[in-house]
N, C-alpha and C positions, 0 to 999 in steps of 0.2 A: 504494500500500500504506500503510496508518495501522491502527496498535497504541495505545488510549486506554489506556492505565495509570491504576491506582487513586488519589483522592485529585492529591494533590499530586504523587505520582511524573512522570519524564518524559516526555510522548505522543510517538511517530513518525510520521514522515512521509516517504514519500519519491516519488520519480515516473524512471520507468525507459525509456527506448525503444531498439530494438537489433532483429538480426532475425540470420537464417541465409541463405546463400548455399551452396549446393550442386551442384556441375558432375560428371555421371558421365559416365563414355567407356568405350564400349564395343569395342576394337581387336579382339577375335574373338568365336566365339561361345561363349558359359559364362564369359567373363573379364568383370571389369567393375572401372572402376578410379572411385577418387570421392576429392572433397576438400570441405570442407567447412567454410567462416571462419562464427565466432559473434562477436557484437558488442553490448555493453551501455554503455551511454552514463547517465550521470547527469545529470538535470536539473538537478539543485542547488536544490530545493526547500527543503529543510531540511539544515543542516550535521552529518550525524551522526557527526562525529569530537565532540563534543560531548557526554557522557556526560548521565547522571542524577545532580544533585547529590547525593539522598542514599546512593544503592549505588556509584556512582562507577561505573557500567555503561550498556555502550552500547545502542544498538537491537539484539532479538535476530534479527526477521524481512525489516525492510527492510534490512540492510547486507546480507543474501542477494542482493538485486537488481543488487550491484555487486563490485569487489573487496574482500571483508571484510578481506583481509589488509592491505590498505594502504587502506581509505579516501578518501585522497586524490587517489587511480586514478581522474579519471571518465570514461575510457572503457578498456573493456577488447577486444581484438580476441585469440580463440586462433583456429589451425589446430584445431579439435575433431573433425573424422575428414579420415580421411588412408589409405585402406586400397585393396587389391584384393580383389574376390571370387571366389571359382574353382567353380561350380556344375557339375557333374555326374551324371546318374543321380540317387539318392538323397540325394548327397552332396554337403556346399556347404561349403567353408573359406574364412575371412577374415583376414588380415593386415595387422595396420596399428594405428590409431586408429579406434573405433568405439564404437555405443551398446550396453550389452550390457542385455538387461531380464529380471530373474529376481526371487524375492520380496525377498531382502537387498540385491543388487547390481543397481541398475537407475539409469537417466537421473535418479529424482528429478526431475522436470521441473517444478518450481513454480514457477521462478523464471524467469531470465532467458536462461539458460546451464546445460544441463545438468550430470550427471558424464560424464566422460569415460571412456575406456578403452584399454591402449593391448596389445597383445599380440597373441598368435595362437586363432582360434576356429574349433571343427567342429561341423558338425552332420549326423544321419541320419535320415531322416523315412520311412517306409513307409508304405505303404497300407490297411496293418491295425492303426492307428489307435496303432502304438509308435513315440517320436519319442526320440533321443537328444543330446547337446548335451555340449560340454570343453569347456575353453579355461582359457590360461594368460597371465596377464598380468604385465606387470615395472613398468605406469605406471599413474598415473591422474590426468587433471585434474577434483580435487572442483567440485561443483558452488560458484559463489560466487568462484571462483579464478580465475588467468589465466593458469596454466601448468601444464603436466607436472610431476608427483612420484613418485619412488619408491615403492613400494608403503608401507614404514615411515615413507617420509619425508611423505607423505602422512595420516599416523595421527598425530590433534594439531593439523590447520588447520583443525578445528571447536573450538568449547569443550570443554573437559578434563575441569569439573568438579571433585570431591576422591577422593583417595585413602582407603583404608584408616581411614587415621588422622585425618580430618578435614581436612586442609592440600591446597592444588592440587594437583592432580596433576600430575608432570613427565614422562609419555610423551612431550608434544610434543617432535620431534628428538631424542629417545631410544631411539625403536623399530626394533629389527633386523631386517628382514623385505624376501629378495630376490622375492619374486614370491606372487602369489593362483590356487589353480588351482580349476575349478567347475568339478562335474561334474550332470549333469541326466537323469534318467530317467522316462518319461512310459511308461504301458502302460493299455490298456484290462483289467480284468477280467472285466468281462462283460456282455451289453449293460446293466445299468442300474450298474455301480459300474468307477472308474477308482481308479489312484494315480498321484499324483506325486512325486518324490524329488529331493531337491538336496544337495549337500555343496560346501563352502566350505571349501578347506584355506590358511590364511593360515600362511606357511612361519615358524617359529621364534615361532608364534602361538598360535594356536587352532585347532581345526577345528568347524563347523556344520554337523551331519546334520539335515536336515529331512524331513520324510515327511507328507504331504496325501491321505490316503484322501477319495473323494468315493462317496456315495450317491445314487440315486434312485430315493427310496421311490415317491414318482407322477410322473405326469406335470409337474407344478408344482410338487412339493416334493421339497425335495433335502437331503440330511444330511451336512456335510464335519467332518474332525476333522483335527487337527495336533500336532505334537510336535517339538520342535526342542531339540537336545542338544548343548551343547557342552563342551566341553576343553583345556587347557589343551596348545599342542604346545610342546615344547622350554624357552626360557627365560621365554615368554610376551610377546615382547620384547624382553627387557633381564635380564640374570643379578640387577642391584642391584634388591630389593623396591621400592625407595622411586621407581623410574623404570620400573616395569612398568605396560606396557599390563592384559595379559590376570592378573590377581590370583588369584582362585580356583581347583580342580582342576578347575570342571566345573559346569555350569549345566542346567538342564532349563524348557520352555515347552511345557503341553499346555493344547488345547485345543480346543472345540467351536461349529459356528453351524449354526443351521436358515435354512434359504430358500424361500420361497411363491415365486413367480409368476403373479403374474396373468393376463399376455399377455407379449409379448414387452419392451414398453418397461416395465413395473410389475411391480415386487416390494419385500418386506418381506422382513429379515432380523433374527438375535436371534443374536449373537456372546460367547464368554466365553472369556477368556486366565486362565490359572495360573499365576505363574513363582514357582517353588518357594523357596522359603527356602535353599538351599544354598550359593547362588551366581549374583551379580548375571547377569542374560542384557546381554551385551559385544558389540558386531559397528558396526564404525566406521561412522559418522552420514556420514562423506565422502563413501561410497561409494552411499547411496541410501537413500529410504526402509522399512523394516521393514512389507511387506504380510502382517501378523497379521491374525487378526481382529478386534484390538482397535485396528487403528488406525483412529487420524483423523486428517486435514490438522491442521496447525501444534502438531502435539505428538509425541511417542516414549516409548513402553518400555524402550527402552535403558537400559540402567546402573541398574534396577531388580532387585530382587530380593524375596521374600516378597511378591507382588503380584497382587492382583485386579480384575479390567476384564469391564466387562458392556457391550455397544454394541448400539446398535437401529440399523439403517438402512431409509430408505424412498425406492426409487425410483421416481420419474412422471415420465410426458409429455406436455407439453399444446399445443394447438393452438393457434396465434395468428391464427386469422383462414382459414386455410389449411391441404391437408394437408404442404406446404413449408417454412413458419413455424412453429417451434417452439419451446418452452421445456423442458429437463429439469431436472427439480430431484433434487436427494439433499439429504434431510435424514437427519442422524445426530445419535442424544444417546447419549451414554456418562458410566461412573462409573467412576472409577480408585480402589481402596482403595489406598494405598501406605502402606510402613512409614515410618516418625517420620524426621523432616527434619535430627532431631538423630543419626541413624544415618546415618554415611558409609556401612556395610560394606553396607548393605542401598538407601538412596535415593543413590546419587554425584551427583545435580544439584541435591538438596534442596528434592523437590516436594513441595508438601503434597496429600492428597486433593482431586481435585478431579471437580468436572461440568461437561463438556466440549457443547458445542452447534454442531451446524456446519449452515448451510444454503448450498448451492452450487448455482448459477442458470448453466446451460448453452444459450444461444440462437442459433438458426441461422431467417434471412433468406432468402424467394424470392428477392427482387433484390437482395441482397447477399450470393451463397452462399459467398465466397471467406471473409467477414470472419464469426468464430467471436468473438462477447464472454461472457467467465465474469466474474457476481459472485461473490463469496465471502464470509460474514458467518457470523465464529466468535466464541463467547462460550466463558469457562469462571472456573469460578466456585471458591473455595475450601471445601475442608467439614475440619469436626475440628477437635483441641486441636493448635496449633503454636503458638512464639513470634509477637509480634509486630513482627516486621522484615521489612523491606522487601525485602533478600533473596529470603525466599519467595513475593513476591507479584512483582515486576518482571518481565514479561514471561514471567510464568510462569501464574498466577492471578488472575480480579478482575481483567481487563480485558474488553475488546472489539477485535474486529482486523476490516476489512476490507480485500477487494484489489477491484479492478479492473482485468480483462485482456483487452485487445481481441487477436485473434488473428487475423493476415490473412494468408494463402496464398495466393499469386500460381500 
């Protein structure tokens, strides 16, 4: 993974290798028991306890690779799932440590070592095409980390950001919060149009209702819309303002994307997010990626507010000689309007406008089918009237990042 930073700012570097072990047992039938050690090792290519001389800030995306919180961690081993499953009829519950994947709260899998999860999960799946899904959790180990947290305690082992008023924000080990409960609801409406439904109740938090109506106008072209609302529950928190996670009474994100298909491996998509002016959209980075349709790999929405995103994506698949060898690419350009970098209330990580460029190279081998390599080459570029510090530009704008990930499956 390498981050070239603008100008004279600091470049990263880093190099990671690490894998999963996962042993299930099966003692009846419908039970199934599993454990599962993750392992990330630092090479020591580059020392990034070593900051940027002039922001006095570290790497944002290679200390992902290892333990952010200590750095000087270089090898990290968790228990990352730990659970029994108990399948029945329609009906399948899980307990334990496990991966849960939903649009806010999912693995995150970019890195090294996913998120984790730690709690009780159901699910009910029928035949006529309605699927349901709860679960309640007390733990999570964030992606980046090498242990279990609290659900509060847990809120604040990403960057924080500023508050209200300008100044860091102090949520880290400030927030109150015994448990996250998700609930998921999926129905078919009729053969060409479905909805999907998610709520995210973060106890003494927030809560995020999400709602994904999907269309299909033809055969090939499909019409999806979004809407995700959130709220402020209880203290937000923390009763003291100045140590509150969740700030405002209530946020709102709607939004719309169109989707061609070509065939089954090619389509083109045109995506557009709103998030309203009222109140920044909040939902901890710890816990997983934000799949809007405004996102792209190595950037977030988060802690945004009065904000607009227009994203193209284009996916193909090409032949390398054979119909066995293959390459997929996704290419995505997007443009993020954001409010002014000197407004905490509305930007809290103080992005400037930018255009974002992502091309990601998915290749699969006849004679090497086990071994999965992704490149990754993202650009994103600064637009509009901001200061000029360095702040706004480190690891944020005005760079170029590349990864490289060999992925081998035994």
């Amino acid at each position: 993974m390498n981050t070239f930073n603008k100008g004279s700012l600091r470049d990263f570097t880093a190099l990671a290798i690490g894998g999963k072990l996962k042993y299930q047992y099966i003692p009846i039938e419908n039970l199934k028991l599993a454990i599962a050690v993750y392992n990330s090792t630092n090479l020591g290519i580059q020392d990034l306890t070593i900051p940027d001389m002039e922001t006095g800030k570290l790497s944002r995306y290679e200390e992902g690779l290892f333990d952010r919180l200590n750095l000087d961690n270089k090898s990290i081993f968790l228990i990352g799932e730990l659970y029994a499953n108990y399948k029945v009829s329609e009906h399948e519950f899980s307990l334990g440590r496990m991966k849960i994947k939903s649009p806010l709260v999912n693995p995150e899998d970019g890195r090294m070592i996913p998120s984790l999860f730690q709690g009780l999960h159901y699910q009910f799946e029928t035949g006529d095409n309605t699927f349901f899904e709860a679960g309640i959790f007390n733990a999570v180990a964030p992606r980046s980390t090498g242990e279990f947290y609290g659900i509060g305690e847990s809120i604040g082992t990403y960057a924080v950001g500023r508050d209200w008023t300008g100044s860091p924000a102090q949520y880290a080990g400030n927030t109150e919060s015994d448990f996250l409960f998700i609930a998921n609801a999926n129905f078919k409406i009729t053969k060409n149009s479905s909805i999907e439904t998610w709520n995210y109740f973060i106890e003494n938090v927030s809560n995020s209702f999400y709602l994904k109506p999907k269309f299909d106008i033809t055969e090939n072209l499909n019409l999806e819309m979004e809407w995700l609302h959130q709220n402020r529950i209880g203290e937000g928190g923390n009763s003291i303002d100045s140590l509150r996670y969740f700030q405002a009474n209530s946020s709102d994100i709607i939004g719309v994307k169109v989707k061609y298909n070509w065939d089954q491996n090619s389509s083109v998509s045109l995506g557009y997010d709103r998030i309203l002016p009222h109140g920044q959209f909040i939902f901890p980075r710890e816990w997983g990626r934000e799949f809007l349709f405004s996102f792209q790999k190595r950037e977030r929405s988060e802690g945004s507010a009065d904000n607009h995103a227009l994203i193209m994506y284009y996916d193909d698949t090409f032949s390398l000689g054979d119909p066995e060898s293959k390459i997929n690419t996704i290419l995505s350009v997007g443009h993020q309007w954001k409010p002014s970098v000197l407004n905490p209330k509305l930007n809290k990580y103080a992005v400037p406008d930018y255009t974002h460029i992502n091309l990601d190279l998915f290749f699969s081998f006849k004679q090497l089918k086990n071994l999965k390599p992704e490149v990754l080459f993202v650009t994103k570029f600064a637009n509009g009237d901001f200061p000029d510090n360095p702040n706004f530009y480190l690891n944020k704008t005005d760079l170029f990042h590349v990864d490289l990930i060999l992925n081998y499956n035994f």
